[in-house]
C-alpha positions as a Markdown table, in Angstrom:
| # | Residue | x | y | z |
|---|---|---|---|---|
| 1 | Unk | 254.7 | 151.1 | 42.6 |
| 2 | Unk | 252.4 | 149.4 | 44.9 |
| 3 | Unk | 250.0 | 151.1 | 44.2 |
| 4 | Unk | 250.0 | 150.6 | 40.6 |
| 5 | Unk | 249.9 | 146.8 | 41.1 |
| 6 | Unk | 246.7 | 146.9 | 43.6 |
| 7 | Unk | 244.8 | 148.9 | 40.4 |
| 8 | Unk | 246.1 | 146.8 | 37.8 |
| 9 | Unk | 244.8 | 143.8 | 40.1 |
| 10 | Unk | 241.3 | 145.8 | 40.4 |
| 11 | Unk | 241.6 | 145.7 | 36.8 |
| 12 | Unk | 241.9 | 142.3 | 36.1 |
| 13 | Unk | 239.6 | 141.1 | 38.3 |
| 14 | Unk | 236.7 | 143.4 | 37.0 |
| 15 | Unk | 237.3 | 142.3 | 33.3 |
| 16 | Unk | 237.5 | 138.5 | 34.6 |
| 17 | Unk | 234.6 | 139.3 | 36.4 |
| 18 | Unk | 232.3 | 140.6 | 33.6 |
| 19 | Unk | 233.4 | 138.0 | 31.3 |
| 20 | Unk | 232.1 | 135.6 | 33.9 |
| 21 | Unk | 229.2 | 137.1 | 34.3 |
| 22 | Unk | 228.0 | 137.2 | 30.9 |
| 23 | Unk | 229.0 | 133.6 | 30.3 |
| 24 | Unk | 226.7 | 132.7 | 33.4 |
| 25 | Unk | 223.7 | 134.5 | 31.6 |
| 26 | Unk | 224.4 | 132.3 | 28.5 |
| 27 | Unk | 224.1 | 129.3 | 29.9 |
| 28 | Unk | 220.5 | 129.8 | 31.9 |
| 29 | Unk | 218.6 | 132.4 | 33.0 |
| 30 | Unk | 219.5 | 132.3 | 36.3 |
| 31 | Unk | 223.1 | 131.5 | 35.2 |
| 32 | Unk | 225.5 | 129.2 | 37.8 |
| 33 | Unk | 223.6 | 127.9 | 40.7 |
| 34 | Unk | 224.7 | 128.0 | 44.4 |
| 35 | Unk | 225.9 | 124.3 | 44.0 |
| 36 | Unk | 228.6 | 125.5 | 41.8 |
| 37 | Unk | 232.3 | 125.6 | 43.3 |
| 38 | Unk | 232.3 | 129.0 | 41.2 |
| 39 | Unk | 228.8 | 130.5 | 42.1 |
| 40 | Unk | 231.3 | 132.7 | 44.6 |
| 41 | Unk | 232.5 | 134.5 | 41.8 |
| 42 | Unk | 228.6 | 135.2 | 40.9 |
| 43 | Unk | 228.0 | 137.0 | 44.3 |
| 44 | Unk | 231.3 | 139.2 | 43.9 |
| 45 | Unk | 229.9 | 140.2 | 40.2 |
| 46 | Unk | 226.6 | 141.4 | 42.1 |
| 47 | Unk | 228.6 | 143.2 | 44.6 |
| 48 | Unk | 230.5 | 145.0 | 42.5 |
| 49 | Unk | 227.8 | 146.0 | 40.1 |
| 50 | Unk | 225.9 | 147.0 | 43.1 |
| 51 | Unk | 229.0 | 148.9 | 44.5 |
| 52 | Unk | 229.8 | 151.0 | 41.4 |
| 53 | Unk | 226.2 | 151.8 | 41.5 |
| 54 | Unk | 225.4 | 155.2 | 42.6 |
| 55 | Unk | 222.2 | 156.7 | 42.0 |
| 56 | Unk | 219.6 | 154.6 | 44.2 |
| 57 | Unk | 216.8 | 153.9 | 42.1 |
| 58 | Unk | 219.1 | 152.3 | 39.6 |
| 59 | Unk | 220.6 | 150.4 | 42.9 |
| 60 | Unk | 217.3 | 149.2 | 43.8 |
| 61 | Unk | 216.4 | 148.2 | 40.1 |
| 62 | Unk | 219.3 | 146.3 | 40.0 |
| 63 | Unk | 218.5 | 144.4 | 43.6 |
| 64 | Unk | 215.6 | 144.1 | 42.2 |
| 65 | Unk | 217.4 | 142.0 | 39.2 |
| 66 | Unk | 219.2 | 139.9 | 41.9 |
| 67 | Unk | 216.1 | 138.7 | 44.1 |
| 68 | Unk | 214.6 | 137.6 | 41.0 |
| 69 | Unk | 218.0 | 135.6 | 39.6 |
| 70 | Unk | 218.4 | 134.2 | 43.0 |
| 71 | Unk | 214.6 | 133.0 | 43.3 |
| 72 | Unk | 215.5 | 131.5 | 40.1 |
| 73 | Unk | 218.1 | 129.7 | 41.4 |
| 74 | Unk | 216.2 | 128.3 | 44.6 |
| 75 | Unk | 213.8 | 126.6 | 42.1 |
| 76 | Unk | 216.1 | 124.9 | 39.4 |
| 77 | Unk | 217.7 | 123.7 | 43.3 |
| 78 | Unk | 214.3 | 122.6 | 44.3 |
| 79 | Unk | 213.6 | 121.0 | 40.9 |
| 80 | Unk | 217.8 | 119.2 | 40.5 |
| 81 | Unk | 219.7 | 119.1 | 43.8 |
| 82 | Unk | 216.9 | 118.6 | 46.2 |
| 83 | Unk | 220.0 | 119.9 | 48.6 |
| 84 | Unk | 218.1 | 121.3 | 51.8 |
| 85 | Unk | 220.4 | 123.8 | 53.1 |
| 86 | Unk | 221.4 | 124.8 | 49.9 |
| 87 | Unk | 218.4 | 125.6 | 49.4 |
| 88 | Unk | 217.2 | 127.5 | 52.7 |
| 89 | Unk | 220.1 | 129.4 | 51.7 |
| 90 | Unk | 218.8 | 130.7 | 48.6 |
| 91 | Unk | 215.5 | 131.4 | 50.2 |
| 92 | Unk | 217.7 | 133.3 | 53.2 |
| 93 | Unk | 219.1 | 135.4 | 50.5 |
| 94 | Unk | 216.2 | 136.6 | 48.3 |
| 95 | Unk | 214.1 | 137.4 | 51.9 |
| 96 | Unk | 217.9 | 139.9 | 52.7 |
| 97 | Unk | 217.5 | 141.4 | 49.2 |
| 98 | Unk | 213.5 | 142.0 | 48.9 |
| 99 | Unk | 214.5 | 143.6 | 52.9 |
| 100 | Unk | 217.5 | 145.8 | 51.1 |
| 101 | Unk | 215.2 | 146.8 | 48.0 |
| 102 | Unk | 212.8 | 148.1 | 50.8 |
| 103 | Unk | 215.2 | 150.3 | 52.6 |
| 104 | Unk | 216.5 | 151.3 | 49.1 |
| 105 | Unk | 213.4 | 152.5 | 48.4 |
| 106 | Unk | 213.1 | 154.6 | 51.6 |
| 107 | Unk | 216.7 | 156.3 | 50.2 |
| 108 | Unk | 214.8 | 157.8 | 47.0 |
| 109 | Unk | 215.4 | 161.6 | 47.0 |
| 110 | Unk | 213.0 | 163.9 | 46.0 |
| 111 | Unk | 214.4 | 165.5 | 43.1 |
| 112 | Unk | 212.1 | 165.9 | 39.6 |
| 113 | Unk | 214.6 | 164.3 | 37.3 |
| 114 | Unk | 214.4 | 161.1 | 39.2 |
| 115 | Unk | 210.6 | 160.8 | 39.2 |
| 116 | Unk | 210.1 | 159.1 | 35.3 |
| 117 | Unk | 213.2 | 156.5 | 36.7 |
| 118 | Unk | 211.4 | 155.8 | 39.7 |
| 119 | Unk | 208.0 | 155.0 | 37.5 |
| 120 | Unk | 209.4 | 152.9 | 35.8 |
| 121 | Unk | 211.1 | 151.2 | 38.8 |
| 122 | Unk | 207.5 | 150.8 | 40.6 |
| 123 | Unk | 205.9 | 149.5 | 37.2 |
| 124 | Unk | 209.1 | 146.7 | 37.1 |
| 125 | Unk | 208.3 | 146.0 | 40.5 |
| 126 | Unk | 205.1 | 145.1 | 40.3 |
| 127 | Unk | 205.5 | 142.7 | 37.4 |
| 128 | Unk | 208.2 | 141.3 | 39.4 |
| 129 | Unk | 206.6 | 140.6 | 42.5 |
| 130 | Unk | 203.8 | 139.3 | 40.6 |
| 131 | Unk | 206.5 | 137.3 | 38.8 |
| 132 | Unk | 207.8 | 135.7 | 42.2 |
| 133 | Unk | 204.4 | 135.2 | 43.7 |
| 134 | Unk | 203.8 | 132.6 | 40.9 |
| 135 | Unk | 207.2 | 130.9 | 41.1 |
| 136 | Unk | 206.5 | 130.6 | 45.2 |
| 137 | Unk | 203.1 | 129.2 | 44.3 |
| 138 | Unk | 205.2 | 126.4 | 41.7 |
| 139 | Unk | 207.6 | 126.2 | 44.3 |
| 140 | Unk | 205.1 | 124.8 | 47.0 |
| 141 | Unk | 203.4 | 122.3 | 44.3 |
| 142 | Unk | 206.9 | 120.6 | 44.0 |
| 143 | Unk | 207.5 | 120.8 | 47.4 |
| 144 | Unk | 204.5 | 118.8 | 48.9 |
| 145 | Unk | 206.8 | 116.0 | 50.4 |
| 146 | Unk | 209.4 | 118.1 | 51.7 |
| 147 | Unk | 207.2 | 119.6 | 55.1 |
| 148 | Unk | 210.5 | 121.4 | 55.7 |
| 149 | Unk | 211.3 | 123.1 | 52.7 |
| 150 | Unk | 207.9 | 123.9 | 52.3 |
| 151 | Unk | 207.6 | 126.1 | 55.3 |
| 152 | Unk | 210.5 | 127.7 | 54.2 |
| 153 | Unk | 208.5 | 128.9 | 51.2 |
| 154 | Unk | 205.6 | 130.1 | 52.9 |
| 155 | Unk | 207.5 | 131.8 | 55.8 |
| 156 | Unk | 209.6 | 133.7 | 52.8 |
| 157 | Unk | 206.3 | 134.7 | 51.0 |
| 158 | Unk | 205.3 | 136.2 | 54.2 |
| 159 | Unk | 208.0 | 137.9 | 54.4 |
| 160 | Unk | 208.0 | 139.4 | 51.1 |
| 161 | Unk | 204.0 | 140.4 | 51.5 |
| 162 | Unk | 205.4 | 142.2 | 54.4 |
| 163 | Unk | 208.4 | 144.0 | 52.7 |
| 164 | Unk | 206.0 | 144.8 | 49.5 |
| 165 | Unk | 203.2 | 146.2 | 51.6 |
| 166 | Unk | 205.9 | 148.8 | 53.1 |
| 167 | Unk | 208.1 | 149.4 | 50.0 |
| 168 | Unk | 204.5 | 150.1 | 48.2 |
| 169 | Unk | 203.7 | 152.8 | 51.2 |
| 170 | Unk | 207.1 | 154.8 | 50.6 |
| 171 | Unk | 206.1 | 154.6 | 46.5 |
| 172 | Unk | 203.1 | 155.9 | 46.8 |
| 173 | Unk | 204.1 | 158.5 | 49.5 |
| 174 | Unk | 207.0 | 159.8 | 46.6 |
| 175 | Unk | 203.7 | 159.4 | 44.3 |
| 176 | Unk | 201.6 | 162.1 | 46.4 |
| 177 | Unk | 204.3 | 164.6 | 47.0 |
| 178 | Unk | 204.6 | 165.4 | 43.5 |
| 179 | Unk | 200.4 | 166.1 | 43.2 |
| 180 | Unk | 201.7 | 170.0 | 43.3 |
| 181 | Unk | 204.0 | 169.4 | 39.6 |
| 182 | Unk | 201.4 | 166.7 | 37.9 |
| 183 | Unk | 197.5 | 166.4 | 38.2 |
| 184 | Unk | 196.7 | 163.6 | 40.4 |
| 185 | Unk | 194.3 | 161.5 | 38.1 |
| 186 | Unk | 193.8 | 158.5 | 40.6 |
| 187 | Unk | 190.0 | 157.2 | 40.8 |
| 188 | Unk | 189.5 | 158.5 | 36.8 |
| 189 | Unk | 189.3 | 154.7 | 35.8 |
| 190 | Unk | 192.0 | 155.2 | 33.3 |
| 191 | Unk | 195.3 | 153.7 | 34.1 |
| 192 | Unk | 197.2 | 156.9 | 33.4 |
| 193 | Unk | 200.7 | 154.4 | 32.9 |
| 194 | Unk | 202.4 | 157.0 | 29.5 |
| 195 | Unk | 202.0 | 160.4 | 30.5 |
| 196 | Unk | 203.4 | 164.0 | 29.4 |
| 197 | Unk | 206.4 | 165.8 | 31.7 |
| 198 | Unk | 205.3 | 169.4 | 31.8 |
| 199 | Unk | 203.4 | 170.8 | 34.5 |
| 200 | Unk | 199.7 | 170.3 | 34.9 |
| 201 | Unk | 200.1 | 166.6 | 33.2 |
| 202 | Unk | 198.8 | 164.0 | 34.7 |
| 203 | Unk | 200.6 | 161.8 | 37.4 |
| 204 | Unk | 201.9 | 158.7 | 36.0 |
| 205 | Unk | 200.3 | 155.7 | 37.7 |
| 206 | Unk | 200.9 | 152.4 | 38.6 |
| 207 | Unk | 199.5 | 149.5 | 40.0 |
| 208 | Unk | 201.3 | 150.1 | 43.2 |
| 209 | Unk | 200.6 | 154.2 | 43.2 |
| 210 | Unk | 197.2 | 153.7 | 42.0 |
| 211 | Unk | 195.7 | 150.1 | 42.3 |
| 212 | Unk | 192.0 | 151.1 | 41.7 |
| 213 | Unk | 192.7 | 152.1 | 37.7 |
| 214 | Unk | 195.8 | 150.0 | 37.2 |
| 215 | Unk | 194.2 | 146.8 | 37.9 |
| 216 | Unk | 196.1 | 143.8 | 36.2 |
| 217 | Unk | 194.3 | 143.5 | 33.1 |
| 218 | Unk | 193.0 | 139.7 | 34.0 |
| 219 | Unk | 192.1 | 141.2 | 37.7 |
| 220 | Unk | 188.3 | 141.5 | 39.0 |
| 221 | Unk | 186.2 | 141.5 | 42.1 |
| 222 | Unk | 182.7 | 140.6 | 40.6 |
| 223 | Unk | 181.9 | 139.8 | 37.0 |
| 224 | Unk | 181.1 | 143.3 | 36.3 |
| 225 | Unk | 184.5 | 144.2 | 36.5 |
| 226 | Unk | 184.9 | 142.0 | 33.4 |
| 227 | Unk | 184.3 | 142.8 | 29.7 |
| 228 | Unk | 184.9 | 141.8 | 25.8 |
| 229 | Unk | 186.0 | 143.9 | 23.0 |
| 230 | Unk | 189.0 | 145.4 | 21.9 |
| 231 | Unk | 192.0 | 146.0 | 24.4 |
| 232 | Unk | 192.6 | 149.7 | 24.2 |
| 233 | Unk | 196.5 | 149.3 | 24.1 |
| 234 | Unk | 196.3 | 147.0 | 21.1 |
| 235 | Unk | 193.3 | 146.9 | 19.2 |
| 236 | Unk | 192.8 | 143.6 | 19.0 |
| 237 | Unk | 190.1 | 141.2 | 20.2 |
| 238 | Unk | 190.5 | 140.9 | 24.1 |
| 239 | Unk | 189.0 | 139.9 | 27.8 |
| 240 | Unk | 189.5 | 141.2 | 30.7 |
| 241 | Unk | 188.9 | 143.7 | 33.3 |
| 242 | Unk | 187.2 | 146.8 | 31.9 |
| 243 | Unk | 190.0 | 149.1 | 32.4 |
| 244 | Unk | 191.7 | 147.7 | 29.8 |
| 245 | Unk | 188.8 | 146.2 | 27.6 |
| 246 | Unk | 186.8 | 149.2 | 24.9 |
| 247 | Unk | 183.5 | 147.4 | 25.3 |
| 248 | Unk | 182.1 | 149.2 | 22.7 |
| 249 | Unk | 184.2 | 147.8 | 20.1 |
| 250 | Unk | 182.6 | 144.3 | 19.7 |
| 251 | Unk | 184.3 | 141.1 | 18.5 |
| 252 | Unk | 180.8 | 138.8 | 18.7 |
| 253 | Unk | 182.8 | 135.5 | 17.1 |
| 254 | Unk | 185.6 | 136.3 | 19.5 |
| 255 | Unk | 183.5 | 137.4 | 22.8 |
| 256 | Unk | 180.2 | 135.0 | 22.4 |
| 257 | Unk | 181.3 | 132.1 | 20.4 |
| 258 | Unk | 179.9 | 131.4 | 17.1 |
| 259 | Unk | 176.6 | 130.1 | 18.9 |
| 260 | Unk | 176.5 | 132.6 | 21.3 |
| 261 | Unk | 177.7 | 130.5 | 24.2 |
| 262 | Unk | 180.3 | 131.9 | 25.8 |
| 263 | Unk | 180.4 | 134.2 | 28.7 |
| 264 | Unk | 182.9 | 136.0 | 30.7 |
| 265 | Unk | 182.9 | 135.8 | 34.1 |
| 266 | Unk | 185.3 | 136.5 | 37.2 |
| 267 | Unk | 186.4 | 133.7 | 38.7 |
| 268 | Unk | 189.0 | 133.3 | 41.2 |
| 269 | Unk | 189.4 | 137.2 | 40.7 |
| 270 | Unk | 190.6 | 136.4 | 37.3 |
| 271 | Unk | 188.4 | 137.7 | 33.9 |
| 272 | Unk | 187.9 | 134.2 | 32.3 |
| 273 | Unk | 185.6 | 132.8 | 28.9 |
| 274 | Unk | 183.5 | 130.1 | 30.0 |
| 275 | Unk | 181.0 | 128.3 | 28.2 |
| 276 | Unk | 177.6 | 128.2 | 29.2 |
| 277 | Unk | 174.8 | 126.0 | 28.6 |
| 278 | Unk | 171.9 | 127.2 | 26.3 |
């Protein structure tokens, strides 16, 4: 009998818990912040999603998922509480899950069913490191008169380079042991990103497996890298780094102006229009 009340308890709490969470996501994106007398409920969601989580590349998508909620939540901190160790906290807690994601990563079996789920977990990860990189870089704009909380910031994006420069090594080592099942395309200047699954296909790339053709499409070195024409995914007029830009397909209005003073050039390794004097 005992035992029946402990499930039904399980129970209950679960369903309690999942109608929390979702009413957390309606209310912001980064739903009930760590000021909260409830944001304890929040973490025992996460736990429990991450507990009846099995397979480990959907484990580390969903960590993933939580360093970006909980980056989320240091900043609308930063930007309404102004609460100090609240907000070391937060920062505390996204460095522990960008750690766990690493180790995660390190857990990824080799096994062929796997590889299109772990793809698609290293093409996520990319845009969401990207993603936190910029809200560290808002973060220290708002923080300029806070010295303290401001070298919190930086010492956690150090911390994260760190943790992405090794979760990118284990990526790309999964990457290179399946060069015997797929054709290893890397250095073709095509960013192979949709590929077929049969055998002799090519290896599906990503900006972490493959950074030379999966540059960001805005990314450059030099203003060669740059071009203007039609982006090859959509067709339409576009700028940006050549990889990603069919040069031969010209949009003159779009890519010179209509007096033929514009220009594209790299600055601050970004693929930008400029105008130029005549």
């Amino acid at each position: 009998m005992k035992k029946i009340y402990i499930l039904l308890f399980i129970i209950v709490v679960c369903v309690l818990a999942i109608g929390f969470s979702a009413k957390a996501q309606e209310e912001t994106s980064s739903g009930i912040l760590p000021n909260s007398p409830f944001y304890f409920l929040k973490n025992f969601v996460r736990q429990l999603r991450l507990t009846f989580t099995f397979n480990s590349v959907k484990k580390a998508d969903l960590r993933l998922q939580f360093a970006n909620e909980i980056l989320e939540e240091a900043k609308k901190l930063a930007e309404k509480t102004g609460n100090q160790e609240l907000f070391q906290k937060a920062i505390d807690k996204y460095e522990r899950q960008m750690e766990k994601i690493q180790q995660q990563v390190e857990k990824f079996k080799n096994k062929e069913k796997d590889d299109m789920k772990i793809d698609e977990f290293a093409n996520r990860f990319d845009k969401k490191i990207e993603l936190h990189q910029q809200i560290m870089e808002t973060l220290k704009e708002k923080l300029e008169d806070n010295p303290q909380a401001l070298e919190s910031v930086r010492e956690a994006k150090q911390k994260t380079i760190q943790h992405l420069e090794q979760t990118k090594e284990k990526l790309i080592e999964r990457f290179q042991s399946r060069e015997r099942k797929c054709k290893n395309m890397c250095g073709d200047n095509q960013c192979q990103e949709v590929v077929c699954q049969a055998i002799g296909c090519p290896c599906a790339e990503t900006k972490t497996t493959c950074p030379q053709d999966c540059k960001a499409e805005q990314e450059c070195q030099k203003d060669e890298d740059c071009g203007c024409g039609r982006n090859i995914k959509t067709g339409e007029c576009s700028f940006g780094n050549k990889n990603y830009i069919d040069t031969k397909q010209q949009c003159p209005d779009f890519c010179t102006g209509f007096t033929g003073n514009l220009r594209i050039k790299c600055i601050s390794n970004k693929c930008k229009q400029i105008e130029v004097s005549k």
